[in-house]
C-alpha positions as CSV (number, residue, x, y, z in Angstrom):
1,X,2.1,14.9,-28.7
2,X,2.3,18.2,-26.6
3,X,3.6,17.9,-23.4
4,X,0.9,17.5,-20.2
5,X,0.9,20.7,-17.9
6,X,2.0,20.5,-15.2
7,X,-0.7,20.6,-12.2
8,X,-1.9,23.7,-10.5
9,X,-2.8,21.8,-7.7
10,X,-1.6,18.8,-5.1
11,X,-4.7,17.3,-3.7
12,X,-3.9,15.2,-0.4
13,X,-6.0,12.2,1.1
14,X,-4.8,12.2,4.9
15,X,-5.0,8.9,6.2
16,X,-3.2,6.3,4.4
17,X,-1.3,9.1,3.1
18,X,0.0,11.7,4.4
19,X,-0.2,10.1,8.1
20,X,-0.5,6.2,8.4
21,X,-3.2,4.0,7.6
22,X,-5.9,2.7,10.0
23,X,-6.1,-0.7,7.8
24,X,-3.3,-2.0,9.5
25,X,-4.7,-1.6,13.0
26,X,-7.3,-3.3,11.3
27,X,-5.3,-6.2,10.3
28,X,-3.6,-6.1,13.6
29,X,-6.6,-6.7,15.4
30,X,-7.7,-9.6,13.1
31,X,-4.8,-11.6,13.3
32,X,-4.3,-11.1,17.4
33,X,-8.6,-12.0,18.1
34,X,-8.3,-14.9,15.5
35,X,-10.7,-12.7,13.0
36,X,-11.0,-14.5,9.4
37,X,-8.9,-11.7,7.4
38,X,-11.2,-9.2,6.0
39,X,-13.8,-9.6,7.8
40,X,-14.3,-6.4,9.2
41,X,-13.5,-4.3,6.3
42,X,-15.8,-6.4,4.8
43,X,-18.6,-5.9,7.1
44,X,-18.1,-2.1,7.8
45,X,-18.7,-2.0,4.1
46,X,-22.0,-3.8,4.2
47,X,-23.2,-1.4,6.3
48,X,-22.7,1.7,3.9
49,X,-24.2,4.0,3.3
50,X,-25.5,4.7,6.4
51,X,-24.0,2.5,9.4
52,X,-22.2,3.8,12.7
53,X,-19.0,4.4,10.7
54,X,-20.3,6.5,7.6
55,X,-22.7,8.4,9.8
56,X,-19.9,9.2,11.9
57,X,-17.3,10.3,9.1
58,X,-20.3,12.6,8.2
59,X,-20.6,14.1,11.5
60,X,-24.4,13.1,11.6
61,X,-23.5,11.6,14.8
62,X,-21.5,11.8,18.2
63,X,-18.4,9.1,18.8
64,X,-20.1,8.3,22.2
65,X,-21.5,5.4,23.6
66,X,-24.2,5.2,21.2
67,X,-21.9,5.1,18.7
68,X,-20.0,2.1,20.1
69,X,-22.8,0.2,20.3
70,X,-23.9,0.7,17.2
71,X,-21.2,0.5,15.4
72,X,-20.7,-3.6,17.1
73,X,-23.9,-4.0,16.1
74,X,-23.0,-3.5,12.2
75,X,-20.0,-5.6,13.4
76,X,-22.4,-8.2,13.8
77,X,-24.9,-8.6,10.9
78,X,-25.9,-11.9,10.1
79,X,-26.8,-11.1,6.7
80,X,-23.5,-9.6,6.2
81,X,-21.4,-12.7,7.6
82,X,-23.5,-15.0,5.7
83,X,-22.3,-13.0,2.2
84,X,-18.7,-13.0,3.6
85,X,-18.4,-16.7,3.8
86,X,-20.4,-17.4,1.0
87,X,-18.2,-15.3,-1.2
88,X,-15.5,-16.2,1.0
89,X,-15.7,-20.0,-0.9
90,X,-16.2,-18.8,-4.6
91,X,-13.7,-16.3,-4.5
92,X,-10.7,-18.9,-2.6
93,X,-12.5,-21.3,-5.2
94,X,-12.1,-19.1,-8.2
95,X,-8.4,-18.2,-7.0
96,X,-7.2,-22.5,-6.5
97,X,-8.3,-23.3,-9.7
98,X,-7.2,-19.7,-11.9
99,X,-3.7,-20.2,-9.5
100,X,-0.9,-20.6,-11.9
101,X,1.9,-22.7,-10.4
102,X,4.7,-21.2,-12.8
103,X,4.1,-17.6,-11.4
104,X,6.6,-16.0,-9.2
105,X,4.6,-15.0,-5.3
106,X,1.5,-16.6,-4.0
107,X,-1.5,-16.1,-6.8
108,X,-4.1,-17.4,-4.5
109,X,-3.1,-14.5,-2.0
110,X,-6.0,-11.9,-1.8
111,X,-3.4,-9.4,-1.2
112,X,-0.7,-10.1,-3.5
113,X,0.9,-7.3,-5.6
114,X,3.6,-7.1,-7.6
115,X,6.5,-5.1,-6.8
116,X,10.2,-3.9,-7.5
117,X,11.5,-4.1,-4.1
118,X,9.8,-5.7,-0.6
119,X,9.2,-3.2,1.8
120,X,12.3,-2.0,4.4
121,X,12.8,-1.2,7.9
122,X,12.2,2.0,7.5
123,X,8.7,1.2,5.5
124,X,8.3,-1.3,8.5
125,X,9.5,0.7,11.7
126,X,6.9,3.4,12.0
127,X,4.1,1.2,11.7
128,X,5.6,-1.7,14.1
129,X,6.0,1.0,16.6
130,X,2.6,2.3,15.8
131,X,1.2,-1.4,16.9
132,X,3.4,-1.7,19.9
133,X,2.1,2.1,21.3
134,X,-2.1,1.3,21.0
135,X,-3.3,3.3,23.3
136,X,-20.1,5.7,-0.4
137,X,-22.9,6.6,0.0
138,X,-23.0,5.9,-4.0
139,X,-24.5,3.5,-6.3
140,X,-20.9,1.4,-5.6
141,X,-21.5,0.8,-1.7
142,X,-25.1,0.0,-2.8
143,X,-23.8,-3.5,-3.6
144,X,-22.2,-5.7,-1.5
145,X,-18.4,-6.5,-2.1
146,X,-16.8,-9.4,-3.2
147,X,-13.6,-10.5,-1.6
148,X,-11.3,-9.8,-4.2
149,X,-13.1,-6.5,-4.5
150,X,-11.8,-6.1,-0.8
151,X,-8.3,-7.3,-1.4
152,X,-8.2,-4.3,-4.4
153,X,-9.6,-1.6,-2.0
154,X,-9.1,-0.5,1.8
155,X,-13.2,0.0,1.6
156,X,-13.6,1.7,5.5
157,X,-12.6,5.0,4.0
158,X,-10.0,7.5,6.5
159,X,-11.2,6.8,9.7
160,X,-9.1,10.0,10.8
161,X,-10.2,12.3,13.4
162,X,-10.5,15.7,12.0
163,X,-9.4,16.2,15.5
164,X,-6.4,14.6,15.0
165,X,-6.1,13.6,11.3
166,X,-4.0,10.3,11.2
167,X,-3.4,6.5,10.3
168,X,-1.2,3.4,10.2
169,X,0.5,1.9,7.6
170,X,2.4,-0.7,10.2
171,X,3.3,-4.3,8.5
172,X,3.6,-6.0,11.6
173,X,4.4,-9.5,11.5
174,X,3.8,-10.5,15.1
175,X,2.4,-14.3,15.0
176,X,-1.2,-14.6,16.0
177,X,-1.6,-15.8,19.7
178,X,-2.9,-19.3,20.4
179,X,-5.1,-18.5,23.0
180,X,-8.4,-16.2,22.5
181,X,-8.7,-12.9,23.8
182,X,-11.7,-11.0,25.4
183,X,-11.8,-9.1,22.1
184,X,-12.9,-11.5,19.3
185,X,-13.8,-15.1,19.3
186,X,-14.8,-17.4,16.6
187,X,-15.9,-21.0,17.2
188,X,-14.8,-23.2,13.9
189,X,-17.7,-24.5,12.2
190,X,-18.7,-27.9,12.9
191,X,-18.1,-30.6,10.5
192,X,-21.8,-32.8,9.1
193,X,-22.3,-34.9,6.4
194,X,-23.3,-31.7,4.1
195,X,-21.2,-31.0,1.1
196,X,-21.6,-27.4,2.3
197,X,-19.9,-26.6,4.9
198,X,-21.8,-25.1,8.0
199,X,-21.8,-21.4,8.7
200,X,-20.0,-20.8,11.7
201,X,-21.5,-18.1,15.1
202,X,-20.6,-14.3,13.8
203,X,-17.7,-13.5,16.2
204,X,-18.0,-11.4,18.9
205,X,-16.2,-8.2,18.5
206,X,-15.9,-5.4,20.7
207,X,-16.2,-2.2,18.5
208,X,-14.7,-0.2,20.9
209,X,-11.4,-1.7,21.2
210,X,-11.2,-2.0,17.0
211,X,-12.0,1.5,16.8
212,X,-8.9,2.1,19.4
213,X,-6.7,-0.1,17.5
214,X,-7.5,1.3,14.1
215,X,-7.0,4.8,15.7
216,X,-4.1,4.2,18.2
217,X,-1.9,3.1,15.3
218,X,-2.8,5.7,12.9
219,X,-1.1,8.5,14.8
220,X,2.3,8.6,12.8
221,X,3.4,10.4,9.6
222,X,4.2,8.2,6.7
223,X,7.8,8.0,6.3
224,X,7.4,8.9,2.8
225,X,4.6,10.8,1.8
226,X,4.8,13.7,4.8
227,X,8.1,14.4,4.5
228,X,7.7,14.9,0.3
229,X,4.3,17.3,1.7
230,X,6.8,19.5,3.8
231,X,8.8,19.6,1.1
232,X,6.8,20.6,-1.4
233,X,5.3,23.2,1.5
234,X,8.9,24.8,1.3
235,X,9.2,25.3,-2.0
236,X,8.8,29.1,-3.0
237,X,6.6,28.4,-6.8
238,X,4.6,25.3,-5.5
239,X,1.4,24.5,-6.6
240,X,-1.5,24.7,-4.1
241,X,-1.9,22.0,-1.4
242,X,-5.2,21.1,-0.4
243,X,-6.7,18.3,2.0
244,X,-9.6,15.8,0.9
245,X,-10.0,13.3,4.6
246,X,-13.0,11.5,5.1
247,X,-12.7,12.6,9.1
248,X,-14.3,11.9,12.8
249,X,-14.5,14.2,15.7
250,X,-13.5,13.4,19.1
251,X,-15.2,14.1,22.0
252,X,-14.3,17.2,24.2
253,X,-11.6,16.0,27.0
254,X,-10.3,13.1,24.5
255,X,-6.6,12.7,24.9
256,X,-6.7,12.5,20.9
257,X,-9.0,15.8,19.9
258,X,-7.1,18.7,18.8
259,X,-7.3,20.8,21.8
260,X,-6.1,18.0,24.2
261,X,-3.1,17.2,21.4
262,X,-2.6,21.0,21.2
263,X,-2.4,21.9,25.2
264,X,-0.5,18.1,26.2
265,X,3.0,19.6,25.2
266,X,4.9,22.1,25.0
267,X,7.5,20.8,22.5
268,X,4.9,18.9,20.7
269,X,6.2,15.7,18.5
270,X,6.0,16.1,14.4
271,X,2.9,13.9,14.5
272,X,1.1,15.7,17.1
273,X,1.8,19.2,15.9
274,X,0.2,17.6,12.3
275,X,-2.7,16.3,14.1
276,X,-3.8,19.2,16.3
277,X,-3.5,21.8,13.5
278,X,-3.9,19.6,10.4
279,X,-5.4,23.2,8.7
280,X,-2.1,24.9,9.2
281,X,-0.3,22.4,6.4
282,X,-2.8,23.1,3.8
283,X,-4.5,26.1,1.8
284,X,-7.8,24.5,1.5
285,X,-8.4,21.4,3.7
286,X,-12.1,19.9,3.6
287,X,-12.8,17.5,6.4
288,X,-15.8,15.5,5.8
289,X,-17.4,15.4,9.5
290,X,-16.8,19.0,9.6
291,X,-19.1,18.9,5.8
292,X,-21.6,16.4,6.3
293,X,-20.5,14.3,2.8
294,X,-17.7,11.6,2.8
295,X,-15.7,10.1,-0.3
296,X,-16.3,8.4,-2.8
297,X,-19.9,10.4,-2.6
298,X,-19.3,12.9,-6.0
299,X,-21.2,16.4,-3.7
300,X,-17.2,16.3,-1.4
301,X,-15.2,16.5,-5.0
302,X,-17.4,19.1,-6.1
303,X,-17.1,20.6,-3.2
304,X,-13.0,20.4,-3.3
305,X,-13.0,21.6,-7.2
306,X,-15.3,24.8,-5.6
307,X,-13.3,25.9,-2.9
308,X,-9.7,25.4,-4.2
309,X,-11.3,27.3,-7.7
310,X,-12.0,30.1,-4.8
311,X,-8.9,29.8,-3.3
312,X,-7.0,30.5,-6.7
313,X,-9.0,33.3,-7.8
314,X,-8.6,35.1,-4.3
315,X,-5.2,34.8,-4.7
316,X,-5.4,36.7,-8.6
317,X,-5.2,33.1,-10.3
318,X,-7.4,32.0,-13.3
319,X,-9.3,29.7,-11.0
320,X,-8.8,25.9,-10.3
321,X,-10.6,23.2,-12.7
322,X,-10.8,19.5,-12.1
323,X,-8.1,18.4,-14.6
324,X,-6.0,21.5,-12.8
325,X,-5.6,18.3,-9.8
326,X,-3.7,15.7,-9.2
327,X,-5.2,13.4,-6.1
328,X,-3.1,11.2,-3.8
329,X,-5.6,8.7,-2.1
330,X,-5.4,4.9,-1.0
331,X,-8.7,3.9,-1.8
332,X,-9.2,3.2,-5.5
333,X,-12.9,3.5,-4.8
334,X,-11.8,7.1,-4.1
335,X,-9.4,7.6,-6.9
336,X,-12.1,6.3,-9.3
337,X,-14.7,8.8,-8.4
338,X,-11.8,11.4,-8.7
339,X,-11.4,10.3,-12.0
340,X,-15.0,10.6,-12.8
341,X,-14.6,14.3,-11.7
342,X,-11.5,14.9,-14.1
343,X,-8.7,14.7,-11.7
344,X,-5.2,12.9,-12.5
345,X,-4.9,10.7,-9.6
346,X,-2.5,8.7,-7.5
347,X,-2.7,5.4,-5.7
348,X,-0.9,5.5,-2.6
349,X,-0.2,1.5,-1.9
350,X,0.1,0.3,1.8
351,X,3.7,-0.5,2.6
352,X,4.7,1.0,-0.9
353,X,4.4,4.8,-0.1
354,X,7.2,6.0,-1.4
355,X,6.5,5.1,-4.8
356,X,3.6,7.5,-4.5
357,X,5.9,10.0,-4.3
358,X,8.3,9.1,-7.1
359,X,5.0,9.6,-9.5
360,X,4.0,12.5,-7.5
361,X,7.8,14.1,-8.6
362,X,7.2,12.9,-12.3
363,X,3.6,14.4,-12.7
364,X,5.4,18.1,-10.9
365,X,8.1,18.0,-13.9
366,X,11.1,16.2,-11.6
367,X,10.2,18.0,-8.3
368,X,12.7,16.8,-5.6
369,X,10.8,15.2,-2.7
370,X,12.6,12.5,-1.0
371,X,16.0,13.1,0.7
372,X,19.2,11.6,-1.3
373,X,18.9,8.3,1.5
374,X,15.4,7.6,0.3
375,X,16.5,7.9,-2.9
376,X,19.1,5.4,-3.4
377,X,17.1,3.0,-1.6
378,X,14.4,3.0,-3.2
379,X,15.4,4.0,-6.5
């Protein structure tokens, strides 16, 4: 069997990969407002292809207070709830009774995955820190998603500004508060003589302060993936680096647009000089407010396969073809459409980063991407 060539091109999701992912605000917020766990993600997908959040990604719209309220009104659908704890029941149903006792882990967990090692301080720390500082349009997202389906996938896309392309991968572990907050509420359903039991009010969620929350703690580099990206930027015979984000812009004036990042400091952190010039790590970097298409939607790959074919041939290559790429992305919804496209791809797992990179190194013919430190503790 002849060897596989290596790959002309490193394809980069932003975040969730090479910054950290918004998911984890998401979780945050769920667990501190007493939100049944993936419930948002859930209904943010039911909205597709064309509520607040995907309009936004596809710069069809402002992040104003339009915007905000439209996007807690998606928080809110009735019809969507109603699927959530509908499937909600079969799917904790199917789990109890496919559960197998003798396994090693929780099998009933939505979230389970297996792994070699549990996640360190060092996967931990940025994102902890990250909570502490808050400041497809395809046939897929045509049907509504099951539970498990959400446990498999982080279904919101990148909610990363093109502003200020970033995320949060934090695994905090703070214990939910007892008392409610002005953010969320949820009264418990009340108990009847039905075998069913009753659908509880949706809970009231303030869009705003989940969009801070998913942004606020999205504004780190992973520990793993960026520093394997500068790496990789230093090396004299690398392979092109290009940028596929599903993106939002911020307002003019916002501490978090690029300008504001760009003008705040004059020793800028690592994080912020990534965010207010996100262009000036890449050599094609396709932002998907700035394009009107979002992932998984096929036209953005297309596009991606077009310009980094350009990019090649200006610089006297042969040109760039899909099976020229390999993709780094943490939505598998994503991955799966860039396999439908011909591109090798890589899932990027929350709190697991770093293997990401180890594969990344294999597919680049034993590349060196993660200091000697990384490397014994992880491998």
């Amino acid at each position: 069997m002849a060897p596989q060539k290596p790959p002309k091109v490193v394809l980069f999701d932003v975040g969730g990969v090479c910054v950290l992912s918004p998911f984890q605000g998401i979780i945050d917020f769920e667990r501190s407002n007493h939100l049944p766990k993936d419930w948002v993600n859930y209904a943010i997908r039911y909205s597709s292809p064309n509520g607040y959040w995907q309009r936004l990604e596809r710069g069809e719209i402002k992040m104003d207070a339009e915007f905000f309220k439209g996007f807690t009104a998606d928080l809110h659908n009735k019809n969507a709830w109603k699927e959530f704890h509908t499937s909600f029941r079969n799917e904790r149903k199917k789990l109890r009774d496919m559960a197998d006792p003798t396994r090693l882990g929780d099998p009933v967990s939505l979230k389970a995955e297996t792994a070699d090692s549990e996640p360190t301080d060092q996967d931990r720390g940025a994102q902890s820190s990250a909570s502490k500082q808050k400041s497809s349009e395809d046939g897929p997202d045509k049907g509504r998603p099951s539970l498990s389906k959400l446990a498999k996938d982080t279904t919101i896309g990148d909610p990363v500004s093109m502003e200020s392309e970033e995320v949060v991968e934090s695994s905090s572990q703070s214990s939910v508060k007892e008392e409610s907050t002005p953010d969320a509420q949820v009264v418990p359903p009340s108990s009847s003589g039905n075998s069913e039991p009753s659908l509880p009010p949706v809970p009231s969620i303030n869009g705003e302060s989940l969009f801070s929350s998913m942004m606020g703690s999205s504004r780190h580099p992973d520990p793993y993936i960026f520093p394997a990206l500068e790496r990789l930027l230093s090396q004299n015979d690398r392979p092109i680096i290009g940028a596929l984000s599903n993106t939002v812009i911020y307002p003019p004036g916002h501490p978090w647009s690029r300008k504001e990042l760009s003008s705040s400091s004059s020793n800028p952190s690592v994080a912020d000089a990534f965010l207010s010039n996100p262009n000036g790590y890449f050599d094609v970097y396709i932002a998907s407010a700035e394009v009107g298409m979002r992932k998984p939607s096929r036209d953005i790959y297309d596009l991606a396969v077009q310009r980094l074919d350009d990019f090649d041939k200006q610089k006297g290559g042969e040109g760039i073809k899909p099976d020229d790429i390999v993709f780094l992305d943490d939505i598998g919804e994503n991955l799966k459409t860039g396999r439908e496209v011909g591109m090798k791809t890589i899932r990027v797992q929350l709190g697991k980063t770093w293997r990401a990179v180890k594969e990344l190194e294999g597919i680049l013919g034993g590349a060196d991407l993660m200091d000697e430190k990384t490397r014994r503790a992880k491998l």
